[in-house]
C-alpha positions in Angstrom: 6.1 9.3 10.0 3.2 11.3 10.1 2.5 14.1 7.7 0.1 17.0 8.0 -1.0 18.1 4.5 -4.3 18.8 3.1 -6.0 16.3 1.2 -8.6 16.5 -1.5 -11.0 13.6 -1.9 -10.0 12.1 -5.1 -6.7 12.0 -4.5 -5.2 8.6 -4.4 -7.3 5.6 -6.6 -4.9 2.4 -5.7 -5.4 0.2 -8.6 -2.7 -2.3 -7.8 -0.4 -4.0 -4.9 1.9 -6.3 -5.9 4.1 -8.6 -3.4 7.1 -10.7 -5.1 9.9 -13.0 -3.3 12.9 -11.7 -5.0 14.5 -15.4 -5.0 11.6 -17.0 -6.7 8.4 -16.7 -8.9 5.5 -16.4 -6.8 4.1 -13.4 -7.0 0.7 -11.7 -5.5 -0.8 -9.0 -7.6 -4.0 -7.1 -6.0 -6.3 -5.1 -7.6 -8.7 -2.8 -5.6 -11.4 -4.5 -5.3 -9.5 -7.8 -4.2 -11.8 -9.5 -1.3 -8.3 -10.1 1.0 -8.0 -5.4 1.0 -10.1 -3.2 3.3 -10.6 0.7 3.6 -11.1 2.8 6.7 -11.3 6.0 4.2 -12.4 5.2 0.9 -15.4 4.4 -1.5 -14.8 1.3 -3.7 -15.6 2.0 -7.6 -15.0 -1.1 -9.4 -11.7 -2.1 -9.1 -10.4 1.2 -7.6 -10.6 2.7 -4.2 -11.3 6.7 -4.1 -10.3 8.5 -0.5 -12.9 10.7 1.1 -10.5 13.2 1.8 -10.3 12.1 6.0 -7.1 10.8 7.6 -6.8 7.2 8.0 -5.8 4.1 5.6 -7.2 4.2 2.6 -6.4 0.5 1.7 -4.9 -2.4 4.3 -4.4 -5.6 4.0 -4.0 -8.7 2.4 -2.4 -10.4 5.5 -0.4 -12.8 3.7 1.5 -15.7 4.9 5.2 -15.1 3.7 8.6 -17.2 4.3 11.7 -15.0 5.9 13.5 -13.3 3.0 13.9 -10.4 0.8 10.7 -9.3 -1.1 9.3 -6.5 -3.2 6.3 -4.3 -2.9 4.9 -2.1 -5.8 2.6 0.5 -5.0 0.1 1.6 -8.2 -2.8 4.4 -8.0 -3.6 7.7 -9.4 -2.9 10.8 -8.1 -5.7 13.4 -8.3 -5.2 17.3 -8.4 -4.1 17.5 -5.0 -1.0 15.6 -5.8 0.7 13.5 -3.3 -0.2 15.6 -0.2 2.2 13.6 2.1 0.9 10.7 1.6 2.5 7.4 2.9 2.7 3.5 2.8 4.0 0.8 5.4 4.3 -2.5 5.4 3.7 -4.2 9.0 3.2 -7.8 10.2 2.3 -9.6 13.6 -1.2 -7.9 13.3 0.9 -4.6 12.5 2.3 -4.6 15.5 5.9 -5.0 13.8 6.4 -2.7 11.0 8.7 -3.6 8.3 9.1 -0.2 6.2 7.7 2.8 6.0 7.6 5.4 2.5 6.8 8.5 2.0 4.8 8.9 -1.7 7.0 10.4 -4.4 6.1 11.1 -7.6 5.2 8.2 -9.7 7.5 6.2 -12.8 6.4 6.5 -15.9 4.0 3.1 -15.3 2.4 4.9 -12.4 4.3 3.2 -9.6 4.5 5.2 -6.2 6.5 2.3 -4.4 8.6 0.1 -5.7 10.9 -1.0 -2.5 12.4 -4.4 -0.9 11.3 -5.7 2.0 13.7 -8.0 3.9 11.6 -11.0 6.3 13.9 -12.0 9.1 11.0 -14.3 10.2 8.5 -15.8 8.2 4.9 -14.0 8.9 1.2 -15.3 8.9 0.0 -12.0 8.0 1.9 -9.6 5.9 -0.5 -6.3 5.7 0.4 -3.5 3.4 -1.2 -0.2 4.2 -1.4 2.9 2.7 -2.3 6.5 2.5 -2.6 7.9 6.3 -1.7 11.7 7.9 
């Protein structure tokens, strides 16, 4: 999946990524600026990462290890005036070479969550990478 739309530079600030194993408590929750994320099209500002308005991934990572089984992956930022502009998110492993899930942005929940989708694990993974924001 990938969309052709325009795309103003402050469009997307991801503020949050949050990975949960449905059958149990552990949970990672990853703000911009977390050390384990990287950018290929952004500016870090604190916590939050602003797009430069060029294709590419905006945020990557963390490339956790996670056990096979159903998960969930929340996708929090702020939408500038260019709205979504076809924004998207995947969730790869195996050094991306296997990817999980793929979502088109839609308009956010009332707590400002873009994604909020399970993610089933057949295999355990050394490196779960979440990535988002590409044309």
């Amino acid at each position: 999946m990938h969309l052709q739309a325009p795309f103003a530079g402050s469009s997307y600030l991801p503020a949050e990524i949050s990975l949960c194993p449905l059958q149990s408590y552990k949970k990672y929750l990853l703000s911009g600026n977390d050390s384990r994320l990287a950018m290929e099209v952004g500016v870090l500002s604190g916590d939050k990462m602003t797009s430069t308005g060029q294709a590419g991934w905006l945020i990557f990572g963390p490339y956790l290890p996670l056990m096979a089984g159903q998960h969930q992956v929340l996708f929090r930022c702020t939408v500038g005036e260019s709205g979504l502009a076809g924004a998207y998110m995947d969730v790869a492993a195996d050094k991306a070479n296997r990817v999980l899930v793929e979502y088109a942005f839609e308009e956010p929940d009332d707590a400002g969550c873009f994604i909020v989708r399970p993610i089933l694990l057949n295999t355990s993974c050394a490196d779960l990478e979440v990535r988002g924001v590409r044309y």
